[in-house]
N, C-alpha and C positions, 0 to 999 in steps of 0.2 A: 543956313535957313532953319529955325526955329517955328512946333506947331503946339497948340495945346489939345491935350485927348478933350474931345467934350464932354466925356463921362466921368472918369476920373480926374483929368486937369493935371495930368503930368506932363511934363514939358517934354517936347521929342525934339531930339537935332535928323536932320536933315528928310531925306522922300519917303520914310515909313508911309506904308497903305493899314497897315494896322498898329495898335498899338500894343507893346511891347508886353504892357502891365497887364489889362483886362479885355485884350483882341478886339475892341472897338474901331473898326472904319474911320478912318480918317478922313477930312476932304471929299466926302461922298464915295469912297471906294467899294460899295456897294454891300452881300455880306455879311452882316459881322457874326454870324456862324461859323464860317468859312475861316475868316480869320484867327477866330478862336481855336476851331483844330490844328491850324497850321502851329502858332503859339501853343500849343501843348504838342504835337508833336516834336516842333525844336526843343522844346522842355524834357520831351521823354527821351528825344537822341541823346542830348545831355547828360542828362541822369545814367541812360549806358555806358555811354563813352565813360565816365568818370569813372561808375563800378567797373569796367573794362581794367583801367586806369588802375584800380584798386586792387583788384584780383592778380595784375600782372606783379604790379609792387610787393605784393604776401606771395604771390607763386615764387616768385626772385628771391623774395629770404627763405624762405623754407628750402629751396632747391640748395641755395646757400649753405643752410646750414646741414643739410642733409650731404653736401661734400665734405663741409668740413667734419662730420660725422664718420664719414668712409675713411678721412685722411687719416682721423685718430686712429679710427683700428685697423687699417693697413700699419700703420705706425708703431702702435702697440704689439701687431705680431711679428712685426720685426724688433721688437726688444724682445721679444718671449723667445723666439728661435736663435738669437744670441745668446739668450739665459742656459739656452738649452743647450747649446756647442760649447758653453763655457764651463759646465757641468761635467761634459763626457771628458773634458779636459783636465778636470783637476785646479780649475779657478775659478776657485766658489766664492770668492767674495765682487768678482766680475759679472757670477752668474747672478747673485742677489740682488745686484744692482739694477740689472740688464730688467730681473722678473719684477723688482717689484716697482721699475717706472710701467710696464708694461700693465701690471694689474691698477696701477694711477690711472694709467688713461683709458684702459677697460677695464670698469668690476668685475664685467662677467664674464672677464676670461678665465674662466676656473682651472684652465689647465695653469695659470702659471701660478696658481694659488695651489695646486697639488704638486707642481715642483720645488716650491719654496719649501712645501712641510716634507719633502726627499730629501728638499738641502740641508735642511736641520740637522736630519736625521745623520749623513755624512759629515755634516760639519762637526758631529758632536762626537763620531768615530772615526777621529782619522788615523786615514793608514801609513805604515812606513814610507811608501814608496808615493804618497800620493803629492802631487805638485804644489808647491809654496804659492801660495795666489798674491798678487802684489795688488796693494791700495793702488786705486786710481783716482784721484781727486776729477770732481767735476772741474769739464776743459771745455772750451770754444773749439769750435770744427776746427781749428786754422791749428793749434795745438794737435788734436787729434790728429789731424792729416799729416801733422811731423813726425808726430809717433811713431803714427805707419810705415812714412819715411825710414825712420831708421831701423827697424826689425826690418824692413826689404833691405835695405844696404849693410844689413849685416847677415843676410839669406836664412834670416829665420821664417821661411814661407807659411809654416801650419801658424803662426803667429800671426802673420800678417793677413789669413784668410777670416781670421777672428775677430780682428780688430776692424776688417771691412765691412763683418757682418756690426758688429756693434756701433759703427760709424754710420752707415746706412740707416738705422734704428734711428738713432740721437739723431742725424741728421737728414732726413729724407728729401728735402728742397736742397741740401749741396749734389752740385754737381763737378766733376772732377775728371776729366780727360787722365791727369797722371795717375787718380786712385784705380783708374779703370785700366791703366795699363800695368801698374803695380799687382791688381788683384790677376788680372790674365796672364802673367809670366809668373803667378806664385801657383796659380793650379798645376801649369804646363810643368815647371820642376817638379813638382808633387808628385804629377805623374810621371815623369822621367824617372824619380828616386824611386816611384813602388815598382816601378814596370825591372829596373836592376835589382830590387830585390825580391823579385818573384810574388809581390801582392798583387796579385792580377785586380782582386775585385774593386782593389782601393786607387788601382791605376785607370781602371774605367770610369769610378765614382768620379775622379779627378777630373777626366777628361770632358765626362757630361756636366765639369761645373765652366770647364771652359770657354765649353762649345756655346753655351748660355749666353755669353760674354761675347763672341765672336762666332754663331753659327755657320758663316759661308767661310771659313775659315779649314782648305782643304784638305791640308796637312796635319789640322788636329783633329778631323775625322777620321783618313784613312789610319792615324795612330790607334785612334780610338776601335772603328774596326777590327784592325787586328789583335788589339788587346781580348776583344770578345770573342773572335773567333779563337782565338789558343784557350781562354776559355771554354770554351763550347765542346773544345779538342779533349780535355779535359773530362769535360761529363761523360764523353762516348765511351773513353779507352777502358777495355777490358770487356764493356759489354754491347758495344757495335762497333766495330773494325773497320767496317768498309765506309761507315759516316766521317771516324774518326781519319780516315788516310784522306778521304774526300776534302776535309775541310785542312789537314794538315799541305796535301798537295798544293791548294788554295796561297796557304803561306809561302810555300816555298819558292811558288810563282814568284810574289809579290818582294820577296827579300828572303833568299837563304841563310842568312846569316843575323835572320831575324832570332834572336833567345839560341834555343836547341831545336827547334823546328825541324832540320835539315837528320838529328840524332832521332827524332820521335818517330818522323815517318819511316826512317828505316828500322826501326825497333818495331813501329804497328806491321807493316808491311812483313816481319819475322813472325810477329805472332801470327799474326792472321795467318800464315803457312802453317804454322806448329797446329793451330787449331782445326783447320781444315784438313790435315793428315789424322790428328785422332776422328774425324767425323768419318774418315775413308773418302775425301773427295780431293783423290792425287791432286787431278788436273788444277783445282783452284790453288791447291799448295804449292804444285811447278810453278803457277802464273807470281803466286806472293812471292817466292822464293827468289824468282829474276828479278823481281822490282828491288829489291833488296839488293841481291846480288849490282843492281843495277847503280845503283848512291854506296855501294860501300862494297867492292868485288873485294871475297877472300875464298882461301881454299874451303872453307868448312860450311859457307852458304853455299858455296857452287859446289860440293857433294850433295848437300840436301836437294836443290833444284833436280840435279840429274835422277838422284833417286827416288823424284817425286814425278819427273818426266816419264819415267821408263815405266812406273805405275801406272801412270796417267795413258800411255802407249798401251801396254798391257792391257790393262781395264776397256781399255775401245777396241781391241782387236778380238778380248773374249768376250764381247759386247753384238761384235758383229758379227762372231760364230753362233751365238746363242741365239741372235735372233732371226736366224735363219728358217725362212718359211714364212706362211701365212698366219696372220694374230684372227683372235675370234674375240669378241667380245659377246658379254652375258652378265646379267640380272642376279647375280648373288644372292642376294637376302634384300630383302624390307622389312624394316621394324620401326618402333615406336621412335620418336627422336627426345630428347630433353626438353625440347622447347614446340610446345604445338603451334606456332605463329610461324615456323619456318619447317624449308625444305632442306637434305644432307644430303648428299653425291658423293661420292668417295669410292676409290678403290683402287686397284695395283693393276699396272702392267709387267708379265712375267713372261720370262721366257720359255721355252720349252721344258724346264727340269724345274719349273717353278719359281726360277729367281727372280726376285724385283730385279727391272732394270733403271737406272737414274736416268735423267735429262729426257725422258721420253715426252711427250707434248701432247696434252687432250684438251681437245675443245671440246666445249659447250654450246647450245644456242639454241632459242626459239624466238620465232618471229623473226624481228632484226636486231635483238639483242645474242650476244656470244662474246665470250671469255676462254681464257685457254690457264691452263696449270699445266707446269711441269714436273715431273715423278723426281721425288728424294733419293737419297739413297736407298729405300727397301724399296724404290718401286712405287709408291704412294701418292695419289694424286689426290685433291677434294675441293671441290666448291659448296662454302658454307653460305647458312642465312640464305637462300635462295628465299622468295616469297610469293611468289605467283604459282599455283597448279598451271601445271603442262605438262605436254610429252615432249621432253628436253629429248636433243638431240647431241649422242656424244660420238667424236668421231678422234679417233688415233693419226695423226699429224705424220707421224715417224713410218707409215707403213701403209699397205695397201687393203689393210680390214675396211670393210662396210661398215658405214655409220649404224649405230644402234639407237633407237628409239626409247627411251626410257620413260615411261608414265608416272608422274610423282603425285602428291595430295602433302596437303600443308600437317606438318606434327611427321614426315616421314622421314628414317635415316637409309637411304640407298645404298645398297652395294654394287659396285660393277666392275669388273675384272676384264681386263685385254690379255689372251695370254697367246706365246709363238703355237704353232702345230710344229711337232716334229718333222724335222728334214727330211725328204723319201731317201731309202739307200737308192 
């Protein structure tokens, strides 16, 4: 069915009530205001939807191009950190290459523009010992990934970890199940070979490139573990013993015949006796001495032990003559401290004739806070950096002295002394 607008005379196909062109009533459909608005508002949906339309279309390339944006300089610093591996290596014509695709696809990568004017600088001095860098002609992945191939099947692994990085660079969209089992069996040697020749740090670096590659990967954790912890063994020995036996014990657990493990703890476990005997603290020297004694029994540690027993006997017997009687404690000195933000507590428990005695135990406390220190070898107990005024409460653990009330004020160094009363004849 065919109408004509009466106004404008445009022809309409089928039941329109207004017209399309200039909203006019059609048929008596009463109006034509009405119609009007409606025809400009489908006009105006229109017009949205389109720019809708539009805006999605330029949101979509710009989103676009701002990926392919990312890819490039993801892409680029993986030629740069090639450039850069193949530098400390000694193939400087690998690493040229590697940098200056890398400052192609990013200008403003300046750092590979400030390793290129290094390379110069090396290329233009070279040293006797330094490495023959072989031309690589530009090669398709499929080339590449043979290459790699064959430095892995002839176990040149520090090769093949270079060529992964360089291959990953050049090629970021290849993906490769065999390169990726290539690269995680050339870290894993890597670190087998530092770990037999005693490069700890290089054996760990190894292990954390593995772990990347395969994290739930359990066995090259706990390797990795232990490489840090013999590490760790490391940093302590000489100047904490008792960390160093701790973390060596740790090994021993886990595999004795991991390295020398099993030689270190009985060597720490020596010292730490030898050193405990010059400090005058038998009994910890007896106790190093059997542990020692205990991974490696010979006549000359099992002298040392007894000799260090019978001190340790000795020392507790005239320990327990000495302190014979009732302790008293008392208020020594107060003086000015070093530091006026805090309070000092300190002092000796002595026996009858005056002597420090060791292992003696004082507590502290007020309110419901309390702390306890044990006396050194002179006898010397302290709790530092206290910060709250109180009347700290100190009380002698080892004996049957009355607690002592000590009034402190912040900037004060206290003194306070527990000492035996002479035995009655």
């Amino acid at each position: 069915m065919s109408t004509e607008c009466p106004t404008c005379h445009v022809s309409i196909d089928g039941h329109a009530k207004y017209c399309p062109r200039c909203g006019e009533p059609l048929s008596g459909s009463g109006d034509s205001s009405r119609g009007f608005r409606y025809t400009n508002l489908a006009s105006l949906v229109a017009i949205l939807v389109g720019l809708a339309l539009v805006l999605l279309i330029v949101g979509s390339v710009a989103a676009g191009l701002r990926e392919r944006s990312l890819r490039t300089v993801i892409s680029a610093q993986r030629h740069y950190e090639a450039g850069v591996v193949f530098m400390e290596n000694g193939r400087y014509d690998l690493a040229e290459r590697e940098l200056r695709t890398a400052l192609r696809m990013e200008p403003s990568l300046t750092d590979a523009q400030a390793k290129l004017d290094e390379l110069a600088q090396l290329q233009a001095t070279p040293t006797a010992d330094a490495a023959v860098p072989t031309e690589v002609p530009n090669e398709s992945a499929k080339d590449a990934l043979a290459r790699i191939r064959r430095a892995y099947q002839a176990g040149d692994y520090e090769q093949v970890t270079l060529l992964v990085i360089s291959f990953r660079g050049a090629y970021p969209d290849e993906q490769s199940s065999e390169l990726n089992e290539m690269q995680l069996a050339s870290y894993r040697a890597l670190a087998e070979a530092a770990l037999a020749e005693d490069h700890m740090s290089d054996a760990v670096r190894h292990f954390d490139n593995a772990l990347l590659l395969a994290p739930s990967d359990v066995e090259l954790a706990t390797a990795r573990q232990m490489a840090v912890l013999y590490v760790d063994a490391g940093r302590y020995w000489g100047g904490d013993w008792s960390s160093t036996i701790a973390i060596l014990e740790h090994l021993v657990a886990q595999d004795p015949e991991y390295k020398d493990v099993y030689t270190l703890l009985y060597n720490a476990h020596l010292n730490y006796g030898n050193e405990a005997v010059t400090a005058g603290e038998s009994c910890l020297a007896a106790e190093q001495y059997q542990a020692a004694y205990n991974l490696a029994p010979s006549d000359e540690v099992g002298g040392l032990q007894a000799a260090a027993a019978n001190a340790c006997l000795s020392s507790a017997v005239e320990s327990e003559l000495l302190v014979a009687g009732d302790f008293v404690g008392a208020v020594i000195s107060v003086q000015p401290a070093g530091n006026a933000d805090f309070i000092y507590i300190y002092g000796y428990v002595l026996n009858s004739a005056s002597k420090g005695l060791s292992g003696m135990r004082v507590r502290i406390s007020a309110w419901d806070w309390s702390a306890v220190a044990t006396t050194d070898s002179a006898g010397l107990f302290s709790f530092d950096g206290l910060a709250t005024p109180a009347t700290y409460i100190l009380e002698l653990l080892d004996s049957d002295a009355p607690p002592l009330e000590v009034p402190a004020e912040l900037g004060q160094s206290v003194q306070v002394n527990f000492q035996a009363l002479a035995a009655a004849e």
